[in-house]
LUMPA-413189 format. One record per residue (C-alpha): x negated, y, z. Coordinates in steps of 0.1 Angstrom, whole numbers. Example, Ala and Ser with C-alpha at 12.3 -4.5 7.8 and 13.67 -1.06 7.14 Angstrom:
2
+-------+-------+-------+
|    px |    py |    pz |
+-------+-------+-------+
|  -123 |   -45 |    78 |
|  -137 |   -11 |    71 |
+-------+-------+-------+
END
This chain:
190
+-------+-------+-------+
|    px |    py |    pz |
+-------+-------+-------+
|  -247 |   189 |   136 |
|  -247 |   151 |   134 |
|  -256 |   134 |   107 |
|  -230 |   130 |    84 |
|  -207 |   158 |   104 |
|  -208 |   180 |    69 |
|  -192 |   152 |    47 |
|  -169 |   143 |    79 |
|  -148 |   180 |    76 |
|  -143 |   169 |    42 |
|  -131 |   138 |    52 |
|   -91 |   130 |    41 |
|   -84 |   100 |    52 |
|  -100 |    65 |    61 |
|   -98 |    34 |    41 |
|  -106 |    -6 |    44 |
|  -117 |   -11 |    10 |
|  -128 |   -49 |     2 |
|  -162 |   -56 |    -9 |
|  -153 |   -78 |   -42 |
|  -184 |  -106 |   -34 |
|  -179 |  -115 |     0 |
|  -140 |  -104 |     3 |
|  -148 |   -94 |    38 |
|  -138 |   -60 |    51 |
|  -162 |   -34 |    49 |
|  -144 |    -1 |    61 |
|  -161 |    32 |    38 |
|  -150 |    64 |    39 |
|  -137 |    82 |     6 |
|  -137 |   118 |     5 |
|  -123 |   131 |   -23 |
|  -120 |   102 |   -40 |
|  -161 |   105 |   -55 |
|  -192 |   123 |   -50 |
|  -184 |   147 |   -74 |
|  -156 |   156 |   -50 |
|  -172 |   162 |   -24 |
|  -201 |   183 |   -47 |
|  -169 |   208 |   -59 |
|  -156 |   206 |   -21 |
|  -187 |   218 |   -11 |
|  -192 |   247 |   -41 |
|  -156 |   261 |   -31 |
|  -162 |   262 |    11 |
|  -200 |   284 |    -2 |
|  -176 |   302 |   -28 |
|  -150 |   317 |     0 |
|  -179 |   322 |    23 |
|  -197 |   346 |    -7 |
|  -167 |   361 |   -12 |
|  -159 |   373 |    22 |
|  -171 |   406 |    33 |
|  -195 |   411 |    58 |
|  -177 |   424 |    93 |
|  -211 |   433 |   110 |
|  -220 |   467 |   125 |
|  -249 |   473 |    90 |
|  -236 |   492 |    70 |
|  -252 |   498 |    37 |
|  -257 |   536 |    36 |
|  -260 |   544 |    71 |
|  -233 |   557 |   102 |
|  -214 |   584 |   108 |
|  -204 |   596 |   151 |
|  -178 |   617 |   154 |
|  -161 |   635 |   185 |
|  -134 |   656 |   186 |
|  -140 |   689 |   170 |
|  -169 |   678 |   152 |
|  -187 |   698 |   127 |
|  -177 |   689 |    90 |
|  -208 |   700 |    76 |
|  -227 |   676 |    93 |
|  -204 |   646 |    87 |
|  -216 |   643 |    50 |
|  -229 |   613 |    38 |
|  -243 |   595 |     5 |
|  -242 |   565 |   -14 |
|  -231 |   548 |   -48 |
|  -207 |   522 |   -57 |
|  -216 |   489 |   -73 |
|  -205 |   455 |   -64 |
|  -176 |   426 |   -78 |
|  -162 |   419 |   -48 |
|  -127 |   435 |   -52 |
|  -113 |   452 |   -21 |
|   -80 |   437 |   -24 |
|   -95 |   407 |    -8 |
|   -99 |   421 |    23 |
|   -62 |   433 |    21 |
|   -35 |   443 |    -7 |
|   -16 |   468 |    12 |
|   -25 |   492 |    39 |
|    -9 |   495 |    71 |
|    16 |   527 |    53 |
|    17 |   503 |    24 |
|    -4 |   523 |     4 |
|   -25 |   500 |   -26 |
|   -57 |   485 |   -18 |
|   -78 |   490 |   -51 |
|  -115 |   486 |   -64 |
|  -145 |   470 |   -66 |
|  -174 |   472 |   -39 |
|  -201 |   453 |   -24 |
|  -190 |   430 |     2 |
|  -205 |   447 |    27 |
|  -195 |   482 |    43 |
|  -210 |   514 |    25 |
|  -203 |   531 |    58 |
|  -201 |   528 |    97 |
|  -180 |   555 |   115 |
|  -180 |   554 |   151 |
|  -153 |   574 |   164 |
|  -164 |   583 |   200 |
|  -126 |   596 |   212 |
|   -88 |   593 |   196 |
|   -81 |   615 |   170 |
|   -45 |   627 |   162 |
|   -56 |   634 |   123 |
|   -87 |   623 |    98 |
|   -89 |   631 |    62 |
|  -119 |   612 |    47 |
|  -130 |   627 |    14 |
|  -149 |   610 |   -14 |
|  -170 |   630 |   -39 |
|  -180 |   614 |   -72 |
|  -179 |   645 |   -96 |
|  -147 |   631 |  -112 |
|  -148 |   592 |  -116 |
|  -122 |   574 |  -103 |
|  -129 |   563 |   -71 |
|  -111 |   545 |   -41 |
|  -116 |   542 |    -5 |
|  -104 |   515 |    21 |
|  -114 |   520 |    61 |
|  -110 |   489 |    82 |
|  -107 |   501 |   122 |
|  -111 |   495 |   149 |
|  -100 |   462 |   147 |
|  -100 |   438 |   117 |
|   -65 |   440 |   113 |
|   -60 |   478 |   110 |
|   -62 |   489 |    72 |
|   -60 |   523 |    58 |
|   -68 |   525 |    18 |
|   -67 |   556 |    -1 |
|   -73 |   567 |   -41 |
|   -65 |   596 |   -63 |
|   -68 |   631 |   -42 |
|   -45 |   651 |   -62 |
|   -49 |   657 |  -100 |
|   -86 |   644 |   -89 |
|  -102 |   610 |   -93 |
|  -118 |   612 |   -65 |
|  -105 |   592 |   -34 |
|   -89 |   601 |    -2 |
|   -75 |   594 |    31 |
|   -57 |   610 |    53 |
|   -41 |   596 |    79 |
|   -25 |   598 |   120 |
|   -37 |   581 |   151 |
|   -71 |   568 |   150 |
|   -81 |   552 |   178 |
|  -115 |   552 |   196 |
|  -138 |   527 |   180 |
|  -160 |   513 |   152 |
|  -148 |   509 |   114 |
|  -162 |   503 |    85 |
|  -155 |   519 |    55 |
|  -158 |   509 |    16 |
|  -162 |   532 |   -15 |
|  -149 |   512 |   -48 |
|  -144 |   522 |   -84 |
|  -121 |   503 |  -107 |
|  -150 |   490 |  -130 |
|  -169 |   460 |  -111 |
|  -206 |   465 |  -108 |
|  -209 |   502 |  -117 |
|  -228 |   520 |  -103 |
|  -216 |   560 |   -96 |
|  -231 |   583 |   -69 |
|  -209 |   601 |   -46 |
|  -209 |   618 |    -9 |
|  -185 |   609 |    13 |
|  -176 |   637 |    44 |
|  -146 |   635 |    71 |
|  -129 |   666 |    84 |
|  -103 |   667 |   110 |
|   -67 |   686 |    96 |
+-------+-------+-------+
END
């Protein structure tokens, strides 16, 4: 990036301010009207960029593969929950307009790869009893499925039509920010 090319994005508008001992023109640029515009500019661009989750392939407890007629005993995984970043950010509603709830890390607990289209997944979460949620973003960025209470349980769950072949990337919340509750989560197809 040139030099400059930072405070340039910032940059509102140009304008031919007089220098008051020579009264000739000397053109500056304002941005934000001061420096310590330009400092709070700068601290809200690094503030969205912390707060948006991390889309890449890592996950932070590991990857499920699934085909069609899978095993369900062998689609169990682990983790805990922990994390501020609240999972409505990534959306509010679902695509069935179900609630997106809780508080995560930014980045994804889990990777599923789905190596076919399935007709029917139920995703299940298993906290002993705390009150749990779930939000699945796949296979594109734009498809949202969230899930929460299964039953009379805390626990969270998802069940849901047409999945498509493809990558998502799945979050485990809890409604208190930064605590920390193991769980396993395990997929079964209805």
């Amino acid at each position: 990036m040139r030099k400059g090319g930072v405070r340039n994005i910032y940059l509102r508008w140009r304008r031919k301010i007089y220098d008051s001992e020579n009264r000739s023109k000397n053109p500056k640029i304002t941005v934000f009207g001061t420096k310590e515009g330009l400092k709070a500019s700068i601290l809200g661009i690094f503030t969205i960029i912390a707060a948006t989750p991390v889309m890449g392939t890592k996950a932070n407890f590991g990857t499920l593969r699934l085909t069609p007629g899978f095993d369900p005993s062998k689609t169990i995984v682990s983790g805990y929950t922990g994390g501020s970043y609240s999972l409505s950010t990534i959306s509010n509603r679902d695509r069935d307009r179900n609630i997106c709830v809780g508080y995560a890390d930014p980045k994804p607990d889990h990777i599923v790869i789905l190596e076919k289209d399935f007709g029917k997944l139920r995703f299940l979460v298993n906290s002993e009893g705390a009150d749990t949620t779930i939000l699945i973003q796949g296979p594109d960025d734009k498809t949202i499925r969230c899930g929460d209470d299964t039953g009379r349980k805390k626990d969270a769950s998802y069940e849901g039509n047409y999945f498509k072949a493809g990558t998502y990337r799945v979050w485990v919340g809890i409604f208190n920010p930064g605590t920390r509750v193991n769980y396993t989560l395990s997929a079964q197809q209805p």
